[in-house]
SEMARLO-318606 format. One record per residue (C-alpha): y, z, x. Coordinates in steps of 0.5 Angstrom, whole numbers, padded with zeros to 4 digits, always signed. Each point is the difference from the previous one (the first is absolute). Last residue first. Layout:
! SEMARLO-318606
YZX...
//
This chain:
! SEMARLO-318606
+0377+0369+0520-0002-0005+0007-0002-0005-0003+0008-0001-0003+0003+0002+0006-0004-0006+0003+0001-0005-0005+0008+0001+0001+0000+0000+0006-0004-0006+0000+0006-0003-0005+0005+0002+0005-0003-0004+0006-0001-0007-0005+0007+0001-0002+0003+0001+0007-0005-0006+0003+0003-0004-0005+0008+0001+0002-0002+0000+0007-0003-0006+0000-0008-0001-0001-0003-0006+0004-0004-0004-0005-0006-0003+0004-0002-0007-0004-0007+0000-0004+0005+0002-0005+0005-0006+0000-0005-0005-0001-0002+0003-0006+0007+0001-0004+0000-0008+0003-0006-0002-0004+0002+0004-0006+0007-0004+0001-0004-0007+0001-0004+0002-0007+0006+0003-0004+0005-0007+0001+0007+0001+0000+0004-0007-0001-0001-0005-0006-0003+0005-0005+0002+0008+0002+0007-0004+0003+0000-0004-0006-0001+0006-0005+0005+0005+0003+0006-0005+0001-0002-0001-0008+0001+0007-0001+0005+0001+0004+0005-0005-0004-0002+0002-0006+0002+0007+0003+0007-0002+0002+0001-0005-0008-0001+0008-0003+0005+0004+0006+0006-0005-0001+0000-0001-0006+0000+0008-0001+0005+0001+0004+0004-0005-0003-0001+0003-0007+0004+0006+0004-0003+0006-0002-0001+0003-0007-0007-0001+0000-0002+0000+0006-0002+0007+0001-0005+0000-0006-0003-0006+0001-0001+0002+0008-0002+0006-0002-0005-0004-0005-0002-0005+0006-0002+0006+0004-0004+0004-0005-0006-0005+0000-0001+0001+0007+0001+0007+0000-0005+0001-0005-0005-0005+0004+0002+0005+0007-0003+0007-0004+0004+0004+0004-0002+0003+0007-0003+0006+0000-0007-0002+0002+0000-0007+0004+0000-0006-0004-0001-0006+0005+0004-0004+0001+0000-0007+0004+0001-0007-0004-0003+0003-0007+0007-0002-0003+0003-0006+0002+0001-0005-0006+0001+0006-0004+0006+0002+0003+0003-0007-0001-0003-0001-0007+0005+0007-0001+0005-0001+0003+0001-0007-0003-0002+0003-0008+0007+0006+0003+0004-0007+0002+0000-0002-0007+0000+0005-0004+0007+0001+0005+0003-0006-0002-0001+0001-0008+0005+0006-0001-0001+0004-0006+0004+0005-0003+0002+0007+0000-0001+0003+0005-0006+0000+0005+0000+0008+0003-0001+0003-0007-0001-0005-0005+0007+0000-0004+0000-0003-0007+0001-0007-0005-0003-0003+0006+0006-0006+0001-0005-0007+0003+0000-0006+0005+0005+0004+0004+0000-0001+0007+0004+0004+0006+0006+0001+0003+0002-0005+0006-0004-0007-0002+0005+0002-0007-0002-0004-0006-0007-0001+0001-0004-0004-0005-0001-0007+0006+0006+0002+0005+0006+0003-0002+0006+0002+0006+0004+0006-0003+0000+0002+0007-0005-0003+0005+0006-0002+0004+0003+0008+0001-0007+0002+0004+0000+0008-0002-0007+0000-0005-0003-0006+0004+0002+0002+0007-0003+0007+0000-0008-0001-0002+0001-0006+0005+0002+0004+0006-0005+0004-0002-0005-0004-0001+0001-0004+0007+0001+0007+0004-0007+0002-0004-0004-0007+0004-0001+0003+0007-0004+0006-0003-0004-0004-0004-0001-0004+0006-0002+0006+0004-0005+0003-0005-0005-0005+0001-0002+0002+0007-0001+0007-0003-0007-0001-0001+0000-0002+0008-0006-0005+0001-0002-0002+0007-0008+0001-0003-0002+0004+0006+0006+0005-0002-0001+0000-0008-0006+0002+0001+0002+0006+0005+0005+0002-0005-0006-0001-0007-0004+0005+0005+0005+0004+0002+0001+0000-0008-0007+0002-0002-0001+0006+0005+0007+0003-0003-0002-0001-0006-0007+0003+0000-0005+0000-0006+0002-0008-0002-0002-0001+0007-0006-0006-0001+0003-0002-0007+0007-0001+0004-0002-0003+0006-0005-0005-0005+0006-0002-0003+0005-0001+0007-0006-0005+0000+0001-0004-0006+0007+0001+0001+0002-0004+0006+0001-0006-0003+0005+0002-0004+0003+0004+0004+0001-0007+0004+0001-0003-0005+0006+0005-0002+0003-0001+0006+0000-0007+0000+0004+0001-0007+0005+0004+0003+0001-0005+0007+0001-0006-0006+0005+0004-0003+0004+0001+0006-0001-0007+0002+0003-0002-0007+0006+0004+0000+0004-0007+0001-0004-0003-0005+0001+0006-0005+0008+0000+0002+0001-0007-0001-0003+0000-0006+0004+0006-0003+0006-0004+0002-0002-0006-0004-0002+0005-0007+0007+0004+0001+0004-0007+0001-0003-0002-0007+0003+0004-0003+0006+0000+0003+0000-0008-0001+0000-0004+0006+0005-0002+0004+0004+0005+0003-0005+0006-0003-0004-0002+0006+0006+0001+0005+0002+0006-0003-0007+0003+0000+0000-0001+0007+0007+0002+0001-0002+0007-0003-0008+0001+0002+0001-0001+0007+0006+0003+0002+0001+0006-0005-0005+0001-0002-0004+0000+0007+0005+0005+0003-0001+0004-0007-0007+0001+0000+0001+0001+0008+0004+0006-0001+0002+0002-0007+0001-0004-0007+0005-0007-0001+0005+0005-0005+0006-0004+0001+0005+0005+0004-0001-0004+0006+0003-0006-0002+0007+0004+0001+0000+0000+0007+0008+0001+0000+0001-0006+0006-0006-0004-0004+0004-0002-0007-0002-0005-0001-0008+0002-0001+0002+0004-0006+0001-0007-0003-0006-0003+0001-0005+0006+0001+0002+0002-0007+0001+0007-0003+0005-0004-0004+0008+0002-0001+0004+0005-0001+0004+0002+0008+0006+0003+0002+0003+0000+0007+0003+0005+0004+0006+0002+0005+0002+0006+0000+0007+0003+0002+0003+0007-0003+0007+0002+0003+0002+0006+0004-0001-0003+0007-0008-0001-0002-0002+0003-0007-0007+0001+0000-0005-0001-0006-0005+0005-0003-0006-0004-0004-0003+0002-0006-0005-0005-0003-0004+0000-0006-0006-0004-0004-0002+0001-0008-0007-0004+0000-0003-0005-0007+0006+0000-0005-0001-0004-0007-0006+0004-0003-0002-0003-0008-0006-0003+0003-0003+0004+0003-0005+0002+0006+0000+0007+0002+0004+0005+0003+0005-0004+0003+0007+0003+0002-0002+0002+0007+0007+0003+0004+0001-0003+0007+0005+0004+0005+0004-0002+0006+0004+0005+0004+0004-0004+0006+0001+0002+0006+0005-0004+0007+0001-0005-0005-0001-0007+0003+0007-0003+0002-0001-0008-0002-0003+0003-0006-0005-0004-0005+0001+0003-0008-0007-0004-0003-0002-0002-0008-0006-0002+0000-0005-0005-0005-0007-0001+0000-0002+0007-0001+0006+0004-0001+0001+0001+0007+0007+0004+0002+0000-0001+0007+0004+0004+0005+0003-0003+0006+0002+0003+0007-0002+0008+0000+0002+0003+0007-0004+0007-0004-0004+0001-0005-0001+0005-0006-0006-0001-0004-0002+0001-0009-0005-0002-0003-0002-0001-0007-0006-0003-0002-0004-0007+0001+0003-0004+0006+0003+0006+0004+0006-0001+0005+0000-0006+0005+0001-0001+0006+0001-0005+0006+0003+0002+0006+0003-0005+0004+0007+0004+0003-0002+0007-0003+0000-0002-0008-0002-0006-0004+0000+0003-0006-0006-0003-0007+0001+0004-0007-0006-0003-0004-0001-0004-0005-0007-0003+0001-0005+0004-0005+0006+0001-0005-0001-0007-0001-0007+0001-0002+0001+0006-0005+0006-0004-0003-0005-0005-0002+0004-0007-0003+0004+0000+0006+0007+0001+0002+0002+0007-0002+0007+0003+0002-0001+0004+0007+0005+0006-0001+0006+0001+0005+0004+0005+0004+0004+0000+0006+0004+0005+0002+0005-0001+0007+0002+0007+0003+0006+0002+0003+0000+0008+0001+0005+0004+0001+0003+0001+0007+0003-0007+0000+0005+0001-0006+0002-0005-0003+0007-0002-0001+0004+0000+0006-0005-0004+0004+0001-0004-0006+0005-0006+0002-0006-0006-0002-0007+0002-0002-0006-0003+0001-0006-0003-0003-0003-0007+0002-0004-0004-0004-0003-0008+0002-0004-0003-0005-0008-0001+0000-0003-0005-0006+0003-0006+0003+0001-0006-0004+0008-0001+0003+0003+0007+0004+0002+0006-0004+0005+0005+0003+0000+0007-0002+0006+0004+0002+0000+0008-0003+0006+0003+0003+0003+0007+0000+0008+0000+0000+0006+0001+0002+0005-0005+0002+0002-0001-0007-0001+0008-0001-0006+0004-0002-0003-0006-0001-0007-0001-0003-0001-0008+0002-0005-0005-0001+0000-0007+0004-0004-0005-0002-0001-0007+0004-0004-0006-0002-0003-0004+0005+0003-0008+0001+0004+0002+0005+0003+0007+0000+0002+0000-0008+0004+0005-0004-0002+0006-0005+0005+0006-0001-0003+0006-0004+0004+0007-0001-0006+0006+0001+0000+0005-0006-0003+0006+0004-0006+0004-0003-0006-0003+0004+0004+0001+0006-0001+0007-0001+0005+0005+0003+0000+0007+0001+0007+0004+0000+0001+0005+0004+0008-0003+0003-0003-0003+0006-0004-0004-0005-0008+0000+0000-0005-0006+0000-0005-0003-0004-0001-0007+0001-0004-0005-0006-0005-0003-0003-0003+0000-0006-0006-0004-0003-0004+0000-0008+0007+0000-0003-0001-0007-0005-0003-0005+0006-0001+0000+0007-0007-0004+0002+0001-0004-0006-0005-0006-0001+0002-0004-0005-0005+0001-0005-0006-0005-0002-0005+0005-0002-0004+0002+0006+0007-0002+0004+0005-0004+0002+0002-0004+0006+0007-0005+0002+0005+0004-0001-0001+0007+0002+0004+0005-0003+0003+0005+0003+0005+0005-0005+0004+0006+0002+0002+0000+0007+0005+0004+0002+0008+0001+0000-0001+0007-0002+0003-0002-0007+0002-0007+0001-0008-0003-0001-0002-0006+0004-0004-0004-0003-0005-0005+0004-0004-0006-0002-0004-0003+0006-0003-0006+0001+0004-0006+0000+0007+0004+0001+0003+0007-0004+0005+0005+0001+0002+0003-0006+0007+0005-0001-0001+0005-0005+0005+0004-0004+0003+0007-0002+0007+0003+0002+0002+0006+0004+0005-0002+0003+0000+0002+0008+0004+0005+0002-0004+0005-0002-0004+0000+0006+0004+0005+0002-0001+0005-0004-0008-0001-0002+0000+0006-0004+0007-0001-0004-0001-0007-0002-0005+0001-0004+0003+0006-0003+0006-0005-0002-0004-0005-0002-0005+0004-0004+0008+0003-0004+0002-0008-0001-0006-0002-0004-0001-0006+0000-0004-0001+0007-0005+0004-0003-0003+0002+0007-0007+0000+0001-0005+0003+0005-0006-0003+0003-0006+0001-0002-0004+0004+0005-0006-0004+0004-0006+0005+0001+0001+0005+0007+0001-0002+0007-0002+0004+0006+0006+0004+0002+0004-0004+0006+0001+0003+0007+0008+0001+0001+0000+0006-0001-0004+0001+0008-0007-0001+0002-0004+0005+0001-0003+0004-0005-0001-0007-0004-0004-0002+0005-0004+0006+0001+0000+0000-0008-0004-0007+0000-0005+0001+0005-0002+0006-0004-0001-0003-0006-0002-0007+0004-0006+0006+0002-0001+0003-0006-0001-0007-0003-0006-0002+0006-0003+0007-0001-0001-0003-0008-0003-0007+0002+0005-0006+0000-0001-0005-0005+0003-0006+0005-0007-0004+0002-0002+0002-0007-0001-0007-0004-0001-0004+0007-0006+0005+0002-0003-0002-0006+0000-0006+0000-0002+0000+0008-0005+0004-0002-0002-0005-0006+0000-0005+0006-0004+0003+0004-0005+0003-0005-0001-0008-0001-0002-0002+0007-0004+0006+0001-0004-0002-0006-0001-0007+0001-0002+0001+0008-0005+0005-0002-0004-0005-0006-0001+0003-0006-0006+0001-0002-0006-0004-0003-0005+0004-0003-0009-0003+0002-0003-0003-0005
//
């Protein structure tokens, strides 16, 4: 009984979505001479620009503290900050809060100490906390005309709320005198997560000093949200929008560090939560950094990236005067979508090019829309219908080129037999073969092709789309992050720690699918790999990859091939009819083919090759 082999089409189609997995994983691992080169790139920028260039930021530095009671510690204190002394030195918080959001605003630096959000929690039922126990700082660093140098973080800032309608208004001061002072003014408006902030200064052009440095520093570590640290990890990334309407992002699995110029929002994404700083008046450069903190999955771990900005200011007519705003809230496309004048939907993690176009204004809105009145779970199996019936063309037109090889085999059979000692002669003849027949053996790569920007896109929506999250659906909990139906009590190597069912599921699919259309087209040709061995080791590659993705992933992929196999069987039972493609394959021989100018390239690149080989 003659070995089945795997059918061309199935294995290029396959190769290709591992290839653009792995692309996915490492499109931002730059190589050794890519290293060297941001290196000199970077000390070509450093060398030419003026003191005013911010140094790339380090770790997040604890904050200095004062014994309030101890008179000698304020009296020192007092001395180094000289003028700005004229605040009292008093401890405290003020609170801002609406429908959404919580915030706490500390006296000391006038900073947020404390944002939490008010309508989600976490894995284990926490508030999530995107600000929270000194893992974020910020601050202005400047120098005084009598050489000392400041930081915000360290002043005491007087509070003073009021309202502008129905927003809330607080206004923090650090005074030199009553009408001298650096302010911090946020503004909250009702159920928003975005707040108005504006930094500037009153009646210090005498002050500061505007030949020394005015840098903004703004430091945080992401909090863990999720039941798997390492997942999180994977999607909390610092993403800028930078040079009017570029979007970039530092590195996603080590550190990184860049300087960019013309710098309008920064996002601090900590998988499906950000905190943004927005400004009216871009950074003419900023220095951003990225620090991983996850070596492996734990459950003891609690910060997942350790992210920074340095950023110089500009005083005009002698004073400081930026208009920015704060955002904690969701990565949602609902509620970034709000705010399109600072082009903030932008920071959601849709993927790149096409895949990201077609995630973001296909698959989004469409599952919003399913998801509106169908369970979420439920929602992913009629989507995935709908888009197998919508590619069922292409399948069709893969699965007509397979019977067509198929057909073809017996004799392409024969050729092989006849020319098993020479190659070169065997393949012009399986060429011209194939051209009498009308049959391309690569006319089933195109709907492969056409459907990688599908996967793709879907391959990035179910681990960032906010509406799957903590959404269950049959056993699993989470339709973003992956199934559990059982704990192992240790750590296969690539698998982890547990068991997801979904993904077992989808790889048996996988492998029906590509038992089902095996022995189509291939012939094993010596030096290729064993094609049974790579039909067995596909699913189990899927296994192992899916097993900590998003469970809404892996639903998708298994109810997609069930969906394929049974397209397949009707169009094989109710469409295609072997005997009459025969006939026509036979037809179409006895017809004068006119080689094109590709086939007539080949055919006379193989005679030469047969000629240089008769003639050694």
């Amino acid at each position: 009984m003659e070995e089945k082999k795997l059918d061309i089409n199935s294995i290029i189609g396959f190769i290709l979505i591992f290839g653009i997995l792995i692309f996915w994983f490492y499109q931002n691992q730059p190589t050794p001479e890519e290293l060297e080169a941001q290196k000199t790139e970077r000390a070509k920028v450093e060398s030419q620009v003026i003191e005013e260039e911010p140094t790339v930021p380090q770790a997040v530095l604890p904050e200095t503290k004062i014994d309030l009671q101890d008179s000698v510690a304020i009296a020192d204190y007092k001395n180094a900050i000289g003028g700005f002394g004229f605040t009292s030195a008093k401890e405290g918080t003020t609170v801002l809060e609406n429908e959404v959001l919580f915030l706490e605003i500390s006296n000391k630096g006038g900073q947020i100490i404390e944002a939490r959000m008010k309508k989600f929690v976490t894995f284990d039922s926490i508030p999530v906390y995107l600000v929270k126990d000194g893992n974020a700082s910020f601050g202005i660093n400047f120098s005084t005309r009598d050489n000392r140098v400041i930081d915000s973080k360290d002043l005491f800032f007087e509070p003073s709320m009021s309202k502008n309608g129905d927003n809330q208004v607080l206004s923090m001061k650090a005074k030199v005198a009553s009408d001298q002072y650096l302010e911090f003014r946020y503004e909250m408006k009702p159920d928003e997560y975005l707040l108005d902030y504006t930094v500037r200064s009153q009646g210090l052009s005498g002050v500061i000093n505007d030949a020394q440095p005015i840098n903004l520093n703004w430091k945080q570590r992401g909090i863990r949200h999720n039941k798997s640290i390492q997942y999180e990890n994977r999607y909390t990334r610092l993403t800028y929008k930078h040079d009017e309407e570029k979007i970039s992002k530092l590195s996603e699995s080590g550190d990184d560090e860049e300087i960019e110029n013309g710098v309008t929002w920064l996002s601090y994404r900590q998988h499906f939560f950000s905190s943004i700083l927005a400004t009216k008046t871009p950074f003419e450069s900023a220095a951003l950094s990225s620090k991983n903190l996850v070596e492996e999955e734990s459950k003891e771990a609690k910060t997942t990236k350790e992210f920074a900005t340095v950023a110089p200011l500009k005083m005009q007519g002698g004073e400081l005067s930026y208009n920015m705003n704060w955002y904690y809230g969701p990565t949602d496309i609902k509620v970034l979508s709000e705010y399109k004048e600072l082009g903030l939907a932008d920071s959601i993690p849709y993927g790149w090019g096409i895949f990201g176009w077609i995630n973001r204004y296909v698959f989004t809105p469409f599952y919003g829309f399913l998801s509106s009145f169908l369970p979420f779970g439920i929602a992913i199996v009629v989507m995935t219908i709908l888009v197998r019936l919508l590619m069922s063309p292409v399948t069709y037109k893969s699965y007509l080129s397979q019977a067509k090889m198929k057909v073809l085999k017996p004799e392409i059979t024969e050729l092989t037999e006849k020319y098993k000692d020479n190659a070169m002669k065997k393949q012009q003849e399986t060429m011209k073969l194939y051209n009498k027949a009308g049959v391309s053996p690569m006319s089933g790569c195109v709907p492969a092709l056409l459907q990688l920007p599908i996967f793709y896109a879907l391959f990035m929506f179910f681990p960032t789309s906010f509406a799957l999250r903590q959404k269950a659906f049959l056993w699993a909990s989470d339709l973003s992050s992956y199934d559990t139906i059982a704990e192992l009590p240790f750590t296969i190597p690539f698998y982890g720690d547990h068991v997801s069912l979904f993904p077992i599921l989808a790889s048996v699919a996988i492998f029906f699918y590509m038992m089902m259309t095996t022995g189509q087209n291939m012939q094993t040709q010596p030096g290729m790999p064993n094609m049974k061995f790579i039909m067995y080791l596909s699913p189990l590659m899927m296994l192992f990859f899916f097993n900590n993705y998003a469970s809404g992933l892996s639903l998708y992929y298994f109810v997609s091939n069930l969906i394929t196999i049974f397209i397949m069987l009707a169009i094989k039972k109710f469409i295609l009819d072997e005997d009459k493609i025969h006939a026509q394959i036979q037809e179409n021989k006895k017809k004068p083919k006119k080689e094109n100018k590709f086939q007539r390239k080949m055919r006379e690149m193989m005679d030469q090759a047969e000629q240089q080989k008769k003639n050694k």
